[in-house]
VEXLUMDO-459297 format. One record per residue (C-alpha): x, y, z; residue in three letters. Coordinates in steps of 0.2 Angstrom, whole numbers, plus 5000, padded with zeros to 4 digits. Layout:
! VEXLUMDO-459297
PT     c1     c2     c3   res
PT      X      Y      Z   ALA
...
END
This chain:
! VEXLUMDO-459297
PT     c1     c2     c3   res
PT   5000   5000   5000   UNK
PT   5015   5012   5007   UNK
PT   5023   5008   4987   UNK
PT   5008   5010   4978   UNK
PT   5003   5028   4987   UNK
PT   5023   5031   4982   UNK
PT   5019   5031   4967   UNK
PT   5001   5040   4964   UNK
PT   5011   5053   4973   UNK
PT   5025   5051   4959   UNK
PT   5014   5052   4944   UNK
PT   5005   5067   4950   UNK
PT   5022   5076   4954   UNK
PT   5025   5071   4936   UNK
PT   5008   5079   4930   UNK
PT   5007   5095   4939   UNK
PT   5027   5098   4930   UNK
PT   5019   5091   4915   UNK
PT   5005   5103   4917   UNK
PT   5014   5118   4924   UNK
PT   5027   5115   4907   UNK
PT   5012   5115   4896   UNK
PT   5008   5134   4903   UNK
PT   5023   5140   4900   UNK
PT   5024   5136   4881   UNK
PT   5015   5154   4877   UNK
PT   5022   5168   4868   UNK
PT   5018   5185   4875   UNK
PT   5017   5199   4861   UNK
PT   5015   5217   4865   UNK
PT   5007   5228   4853   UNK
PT   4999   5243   4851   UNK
PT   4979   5245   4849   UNK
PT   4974   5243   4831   UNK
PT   4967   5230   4818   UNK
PT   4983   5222   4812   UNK
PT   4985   5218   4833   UNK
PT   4968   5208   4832   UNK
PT   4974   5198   4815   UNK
PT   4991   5193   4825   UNK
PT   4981   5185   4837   UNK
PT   4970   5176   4825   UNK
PT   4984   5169   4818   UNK
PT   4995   5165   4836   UNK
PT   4977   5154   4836   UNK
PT   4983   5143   4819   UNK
PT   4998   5144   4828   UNK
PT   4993   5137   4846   UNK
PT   4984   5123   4833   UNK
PT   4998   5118   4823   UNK
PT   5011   5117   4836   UNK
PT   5004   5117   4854   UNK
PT   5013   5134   4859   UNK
PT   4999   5149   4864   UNK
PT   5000   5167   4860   UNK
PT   4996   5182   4867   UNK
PT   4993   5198   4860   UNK
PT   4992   5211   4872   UNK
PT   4987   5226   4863   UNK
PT   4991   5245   4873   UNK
PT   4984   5261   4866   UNK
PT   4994   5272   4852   UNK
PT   4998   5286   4864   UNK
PT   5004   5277   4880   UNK
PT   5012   5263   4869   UNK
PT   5032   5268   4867   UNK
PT   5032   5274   4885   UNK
PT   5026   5257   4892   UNK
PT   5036   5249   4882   UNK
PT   5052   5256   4888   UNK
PT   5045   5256   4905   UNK
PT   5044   5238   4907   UNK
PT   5063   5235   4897   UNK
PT   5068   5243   4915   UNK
PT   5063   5229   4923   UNK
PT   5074   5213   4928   UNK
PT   5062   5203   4916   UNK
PT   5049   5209   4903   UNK
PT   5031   5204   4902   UNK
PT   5031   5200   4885   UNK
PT   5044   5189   4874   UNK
PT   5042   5200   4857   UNK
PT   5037   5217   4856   UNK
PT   5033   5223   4838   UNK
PT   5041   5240   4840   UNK
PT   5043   5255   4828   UNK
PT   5055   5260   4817   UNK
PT   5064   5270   4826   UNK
PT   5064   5261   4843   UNK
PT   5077   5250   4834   UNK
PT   5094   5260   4837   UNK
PT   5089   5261   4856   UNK
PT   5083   5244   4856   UNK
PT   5099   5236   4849   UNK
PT   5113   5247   4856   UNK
PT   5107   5248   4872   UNK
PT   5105   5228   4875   UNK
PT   5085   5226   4874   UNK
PT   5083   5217   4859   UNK
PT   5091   5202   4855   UNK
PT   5102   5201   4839   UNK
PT   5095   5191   4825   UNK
PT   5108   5195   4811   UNK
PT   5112   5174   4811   UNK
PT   5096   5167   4813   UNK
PT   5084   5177   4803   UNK
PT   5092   5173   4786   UNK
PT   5087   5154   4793   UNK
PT   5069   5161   4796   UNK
PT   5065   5167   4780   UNK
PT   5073   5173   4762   UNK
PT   5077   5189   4764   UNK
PT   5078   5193   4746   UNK
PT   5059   5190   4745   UNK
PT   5058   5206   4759   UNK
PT   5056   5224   4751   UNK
PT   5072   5233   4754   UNK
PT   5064   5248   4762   UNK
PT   5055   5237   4776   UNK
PT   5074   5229   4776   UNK
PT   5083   5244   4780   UNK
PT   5071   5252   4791   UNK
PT   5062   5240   4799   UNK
PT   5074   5225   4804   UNK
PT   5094   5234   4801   UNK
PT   5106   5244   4814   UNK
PT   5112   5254   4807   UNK
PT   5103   5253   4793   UNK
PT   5111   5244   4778   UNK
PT   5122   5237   4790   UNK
PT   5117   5218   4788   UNK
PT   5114   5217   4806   UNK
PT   5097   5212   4811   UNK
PT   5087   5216   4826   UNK
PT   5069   5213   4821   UNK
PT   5061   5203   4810   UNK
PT   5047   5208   4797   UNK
PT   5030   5212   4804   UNK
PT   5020   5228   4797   UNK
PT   5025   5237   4784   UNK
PT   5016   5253   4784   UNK
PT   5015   5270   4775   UNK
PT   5007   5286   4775   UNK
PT   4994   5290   4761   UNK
PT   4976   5300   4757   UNK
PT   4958   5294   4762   UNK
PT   4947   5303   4750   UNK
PT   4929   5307   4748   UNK
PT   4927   5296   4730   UNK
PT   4908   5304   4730   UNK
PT   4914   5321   4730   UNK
PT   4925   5320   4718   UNK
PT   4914   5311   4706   UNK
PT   4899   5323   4708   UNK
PT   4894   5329   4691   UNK
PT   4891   5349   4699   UNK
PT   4908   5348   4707   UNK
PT   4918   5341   4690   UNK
PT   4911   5355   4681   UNK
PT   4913   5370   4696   UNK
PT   4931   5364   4698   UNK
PT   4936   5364   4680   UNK
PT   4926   5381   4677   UNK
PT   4940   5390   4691   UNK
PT   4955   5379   4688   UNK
PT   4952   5375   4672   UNK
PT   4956   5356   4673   UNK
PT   4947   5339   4678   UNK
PT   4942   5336   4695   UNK
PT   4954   5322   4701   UNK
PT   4966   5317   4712   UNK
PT   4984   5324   4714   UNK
PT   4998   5321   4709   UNK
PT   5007   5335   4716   UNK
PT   5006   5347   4731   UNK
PT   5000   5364   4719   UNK
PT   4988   5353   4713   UNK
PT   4981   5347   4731   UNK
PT   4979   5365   4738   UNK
PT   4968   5366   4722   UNK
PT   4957   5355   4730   UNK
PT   4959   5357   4746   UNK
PT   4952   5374   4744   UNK
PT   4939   5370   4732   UNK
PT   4931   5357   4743   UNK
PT   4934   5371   4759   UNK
PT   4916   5377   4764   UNK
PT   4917   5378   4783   UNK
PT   4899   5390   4781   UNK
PT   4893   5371   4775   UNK
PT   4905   5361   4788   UNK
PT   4914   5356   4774   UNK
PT   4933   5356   4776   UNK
PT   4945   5352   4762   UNK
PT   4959   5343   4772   UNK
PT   4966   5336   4786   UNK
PT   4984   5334   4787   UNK
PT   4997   5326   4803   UNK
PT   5001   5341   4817   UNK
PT   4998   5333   4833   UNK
PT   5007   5334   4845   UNK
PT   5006   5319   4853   UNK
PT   5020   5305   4850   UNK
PT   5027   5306   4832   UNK
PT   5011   5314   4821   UNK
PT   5018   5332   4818   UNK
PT   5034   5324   4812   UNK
PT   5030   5309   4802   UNK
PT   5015   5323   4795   UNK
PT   5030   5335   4790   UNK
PT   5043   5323   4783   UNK
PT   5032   5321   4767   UNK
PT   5034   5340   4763   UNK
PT   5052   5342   4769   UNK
PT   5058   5329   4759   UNK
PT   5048   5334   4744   UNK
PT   5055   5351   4743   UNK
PT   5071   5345   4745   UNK
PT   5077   5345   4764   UNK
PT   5081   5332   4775   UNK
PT   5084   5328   4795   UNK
PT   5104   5328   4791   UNK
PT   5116   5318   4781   UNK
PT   5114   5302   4787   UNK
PT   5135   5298   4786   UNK
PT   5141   5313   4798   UNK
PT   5124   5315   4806   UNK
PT   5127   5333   4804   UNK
PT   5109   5343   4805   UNK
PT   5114   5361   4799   UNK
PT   5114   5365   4779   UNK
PT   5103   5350   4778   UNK
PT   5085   5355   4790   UNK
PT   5087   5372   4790   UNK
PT   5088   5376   4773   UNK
PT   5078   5391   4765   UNK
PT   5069   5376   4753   UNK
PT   5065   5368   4767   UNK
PT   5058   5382   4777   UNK
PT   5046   5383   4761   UNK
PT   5040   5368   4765   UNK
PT   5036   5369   4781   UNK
PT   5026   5386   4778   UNK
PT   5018   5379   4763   UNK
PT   5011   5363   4779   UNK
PT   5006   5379   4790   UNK
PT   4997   5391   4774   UNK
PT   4987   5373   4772   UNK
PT   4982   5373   4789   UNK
PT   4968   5388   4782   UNK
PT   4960   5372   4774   UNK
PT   4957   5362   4789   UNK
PT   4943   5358   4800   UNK
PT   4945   5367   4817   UNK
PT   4957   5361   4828   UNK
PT   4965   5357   4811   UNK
PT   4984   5363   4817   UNK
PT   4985   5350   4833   UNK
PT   4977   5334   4822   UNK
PT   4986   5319   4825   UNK
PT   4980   5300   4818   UNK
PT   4963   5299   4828   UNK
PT   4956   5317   4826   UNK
PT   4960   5314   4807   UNK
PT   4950   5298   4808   UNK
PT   4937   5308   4815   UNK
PT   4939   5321   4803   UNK
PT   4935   5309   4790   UNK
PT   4922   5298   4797   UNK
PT   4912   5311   4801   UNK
PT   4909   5319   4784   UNK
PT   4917   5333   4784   UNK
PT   4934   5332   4776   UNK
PT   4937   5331   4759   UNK
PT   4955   5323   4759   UNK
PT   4963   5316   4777   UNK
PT   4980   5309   4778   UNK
PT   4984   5296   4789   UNK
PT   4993   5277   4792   UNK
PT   4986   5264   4780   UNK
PT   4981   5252   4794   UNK
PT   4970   5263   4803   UNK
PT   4959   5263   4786   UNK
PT   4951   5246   4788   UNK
PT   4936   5254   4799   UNK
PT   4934   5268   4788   UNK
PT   4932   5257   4773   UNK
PT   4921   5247   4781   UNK
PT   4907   5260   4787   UNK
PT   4909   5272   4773   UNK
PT   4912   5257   4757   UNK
PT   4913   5264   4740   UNK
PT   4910   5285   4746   UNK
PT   4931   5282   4749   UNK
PT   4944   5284   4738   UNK
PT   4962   5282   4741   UNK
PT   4978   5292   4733   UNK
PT   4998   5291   4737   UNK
PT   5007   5305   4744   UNK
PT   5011   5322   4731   UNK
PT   5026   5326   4727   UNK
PT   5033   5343   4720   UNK
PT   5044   5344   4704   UNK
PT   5047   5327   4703   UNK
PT   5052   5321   4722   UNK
PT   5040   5309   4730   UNK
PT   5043   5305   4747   UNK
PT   5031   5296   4761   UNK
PT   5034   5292   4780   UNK
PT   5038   5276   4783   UNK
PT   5027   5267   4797   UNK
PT   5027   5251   4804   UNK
PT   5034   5238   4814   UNK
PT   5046   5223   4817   UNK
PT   5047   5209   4828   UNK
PT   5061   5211   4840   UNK
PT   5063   5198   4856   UNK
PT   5070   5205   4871   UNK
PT   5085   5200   4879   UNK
PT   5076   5202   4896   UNK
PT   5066   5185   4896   UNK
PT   5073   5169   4896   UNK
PT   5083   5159   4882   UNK
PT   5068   5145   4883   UNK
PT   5057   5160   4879   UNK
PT   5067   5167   4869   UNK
PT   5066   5151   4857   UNK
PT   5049   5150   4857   UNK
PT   5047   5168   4850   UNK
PT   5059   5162   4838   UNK
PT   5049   5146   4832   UNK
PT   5033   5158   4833   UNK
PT   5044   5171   4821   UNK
PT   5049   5157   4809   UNK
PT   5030   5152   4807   UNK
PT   5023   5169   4803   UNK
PT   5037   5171   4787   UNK
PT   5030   5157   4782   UNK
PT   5022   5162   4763   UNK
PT   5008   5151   4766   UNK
PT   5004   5162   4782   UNK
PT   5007   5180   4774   UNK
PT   4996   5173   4763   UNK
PT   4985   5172   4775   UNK
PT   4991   5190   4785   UNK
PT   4988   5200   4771   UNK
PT   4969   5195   4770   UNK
PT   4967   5203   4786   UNK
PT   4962   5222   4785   UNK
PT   4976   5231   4788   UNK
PT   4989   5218   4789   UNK
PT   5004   5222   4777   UNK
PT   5016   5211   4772   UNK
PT   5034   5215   4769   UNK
PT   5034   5202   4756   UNK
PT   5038   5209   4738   UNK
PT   5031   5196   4729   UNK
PT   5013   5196   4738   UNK
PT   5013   5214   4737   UNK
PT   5011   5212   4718   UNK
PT   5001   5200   4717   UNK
PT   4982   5200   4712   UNK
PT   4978   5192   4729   UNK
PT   4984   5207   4740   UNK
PT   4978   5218   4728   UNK
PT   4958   5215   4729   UNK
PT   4961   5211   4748   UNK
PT   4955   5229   4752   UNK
PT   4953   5245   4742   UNK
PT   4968   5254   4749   UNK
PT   4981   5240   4744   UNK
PT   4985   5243   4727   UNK
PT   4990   5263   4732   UNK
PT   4999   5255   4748   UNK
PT   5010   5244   4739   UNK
PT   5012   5259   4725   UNK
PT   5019   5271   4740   UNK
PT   5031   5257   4747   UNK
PT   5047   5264   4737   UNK
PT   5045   5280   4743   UNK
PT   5048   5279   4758   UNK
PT   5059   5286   4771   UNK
PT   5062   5288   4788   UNK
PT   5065   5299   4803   UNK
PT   5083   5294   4814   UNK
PT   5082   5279   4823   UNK
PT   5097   5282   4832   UNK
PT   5097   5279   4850   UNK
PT   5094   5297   4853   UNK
PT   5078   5296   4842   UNK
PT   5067   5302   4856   UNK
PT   5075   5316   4863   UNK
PT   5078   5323   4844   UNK
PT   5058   5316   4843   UNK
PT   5053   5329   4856   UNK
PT   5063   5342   4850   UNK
PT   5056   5341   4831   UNK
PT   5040   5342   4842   UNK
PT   5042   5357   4848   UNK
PT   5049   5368   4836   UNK
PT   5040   5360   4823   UNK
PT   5023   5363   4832   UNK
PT   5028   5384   4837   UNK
PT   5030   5386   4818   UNK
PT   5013   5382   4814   UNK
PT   5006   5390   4829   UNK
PT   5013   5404   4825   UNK
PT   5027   5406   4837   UNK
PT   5040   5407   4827   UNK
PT   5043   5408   4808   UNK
PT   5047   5389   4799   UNK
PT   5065   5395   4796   UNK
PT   5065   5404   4814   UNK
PT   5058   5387   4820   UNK
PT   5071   5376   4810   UNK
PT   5087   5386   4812   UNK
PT   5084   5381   4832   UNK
PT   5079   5364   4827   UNK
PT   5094   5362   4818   UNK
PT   5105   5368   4834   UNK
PT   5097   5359   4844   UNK
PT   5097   5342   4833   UNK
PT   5115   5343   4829   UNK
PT   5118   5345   4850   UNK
PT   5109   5332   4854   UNK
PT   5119   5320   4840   UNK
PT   5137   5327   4847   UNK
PT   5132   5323   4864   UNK
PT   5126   5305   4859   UNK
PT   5143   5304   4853   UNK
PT   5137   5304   4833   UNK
PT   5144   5320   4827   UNK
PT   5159   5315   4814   UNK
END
């Protein structure tokens, strides 16, 4: 009797260690709070099925998002395994010993000549180009116009429009010709606005709304080799661009010079605004309450330079969990680079692949009515630094930015402080060649 109590007591040792290792065997993602976030854990469910392993997708709110993030990397141990973190977390996350480095495994994981060379370099590389990977593809993502299609295809506003700017009522292709119709559709007697453009100044939305023009009038944030700023931000061109973003603002429902991504969407869903720009993925709900009333058009560009903000996300698996964790984010990794599952990823709403063949293909194309100009926008884009000083040269591009549309400042008032303050903040992060 003694032995055979022994043993029952044994075997349910053995199965509470059995059971305790079963509940282990899950991945924690964090994410921030949008559509793609909700198709990740629809397929963490395929993936629970095909290999026993759950995930968990927990999903934080855009604004509070980074600051969590970094927040819990404080910590002995993070809560999560993988965090799909933004494009420009990547310099902090890698030199600073959060996220693990993947530059041998990854090319294991998946081919990385089937992944778009812009979601490459800005999405998974330190530095960028380098060869050495931090992330693995996730979102790809890129700013572009929600349009009303209805508006525009009104017979009394094709003929009105052509009457004044004597040519056809359609969408731009460059900046003069979207303040065309940005004031056209401007009727603020009617609550009719003409645009809403990025100028919050919340997180990242005044800069990622500014890049477009910057870089389309020929500035930039610095040459990316010395990391000097001054004679690249400040120059008069772009000081033109950025009063060309605040003489828009006149075109712009109120509250139109502090919009970020969610008063945009508002802007839009509401039926007031004419043209909004925003992230692709924060169309899906938009399409699917307003249907064939939506257009969509790429970003303008001006005298032949087209430039768009790069958005988007990759998987990186922090450094602070445990090597058996860390495998499993790594199995759950290989699994979604799978073609067969991005085949599946892309079907959500929202969901982009970084994959260059199914960005062509017919399949992602009529997945949704914004794909085709998605992938159309997808070599065009650019990004702000992603050094590990990114958020303090973040909050300063926030600032001045935000006092030269306000008002406070001129734009090249505004960017000839910028471009001190950018160029210190690179020279005290040791940068500066």
């Amino acid at each position: 009797m003694k032995r055979t109590v022994a043993r029952l007591a044994v075997y349910s040792l053995l199965l509470l260690a059995a059971a305790a290792q079963a509940q282990e065997r899950v991945v924690t993602v964090w994410w921030a709070q949008w559509a793609p976030a909700d198709a990740l854990q629809e397929l963490g469910n395929d993936f629970q099925k095909e290999t026993g392993i759950a995930v968990k997708v927990h999903q934080i709110p855009w604004p509070s998002y980074q600051e969590q993030v970094f927040l819990n990397f404080g910590n002995k141990q993070t809560d999560f395994d993988i965090v799909v973190g933004d494009s420009q977390w990547i310099g902090r996350g890698a030199t600073k010993g959060l996220y693990l480095e993947l530059t041998d495994w990854l090319p294991t994981a998946v081919d990385l000549k089937t992944i778009h060379p812009r979601a490459a370099k800005y999405l998974c590389e330190y530095p960028p180009g380098s060869g050495k990977y931090f992330a693995a593809p996730c979102e790809t993502d890129a700013l572009g116009f929600v349009y009303r299609k209805d508006w525009f295809e009104d017979p009394a506003n094709q003929a009105a429009f052509k009457a004044k700017y004597g040519r056809e009522l359609k969408t731009p292709d460059t900046w003069a010709e979207f303040r065309n119709l940005a004031e056209f559709f401007h009727h603020p007697d009617q609550k009719r606005y003409g645009c809403s453009l990025l100028t919050g100044r919340e997180y990242d939305s005044i800069v990622m709304g500014f890049q477009p023009f910057l870089w389309s009038w020929g500035g930039s944030w610095g040459d990316p080799a010395t990391f000097a700023v001054k004679g690249y931000l400040n120059t008069p061109q772009a000081a033109e661009a950025l009063q060309f973003l605040k003489d828009m603002l006149a075109f712009t429902p109120p509250g139109g010079s502090n919009a970020d991504y969610f008063v945009n969407l508002e802007a839009f869903s509401n039926g007031s605004t004419a043209m909004v720009l925003d992230y692709f993925p924060f169309y899906p709900g938009i399409v699917a309450s307003m249907g064939t009333q939506v257009g969509f058009f790429m970003m303008p560009g001006k005298d032949g330079k087209r430039a768009i903000s790069l958005g988007g996300q990759g998987f990186s698996i922090s450094t602070k969990t445990p090597a058996a964790q860390q495998d499993l984010a790594k199995q759950f990794i290989a699994w979604f680079q799978k073609p067969e599952v991005q085949q599946k990823w892309i079907a959500y709403p929202g969901s982009f692949t970084a994959n260059t063949a199914l960005l062509k293909s017919e399949a992602f194309a009529k997945a949704a009515p914004y794909n085709p100009t998605f992938a159309a926008s997808l070599d065009y884009l650019q990004d702000f630094w992603n050094v590990p000083a990114y958020n303090e040269l973040l909050g300063k591009a926030v600032l001045y930015l935000g006092e030269a549309l306000d008002g406070v400042k001129t734009p090249q008032a505004a960017l000839d402080q910028l471009a001190e303050e950018h160029e210190l903040i690179m020279q005290q992060a040791g940068l500066l060649k």
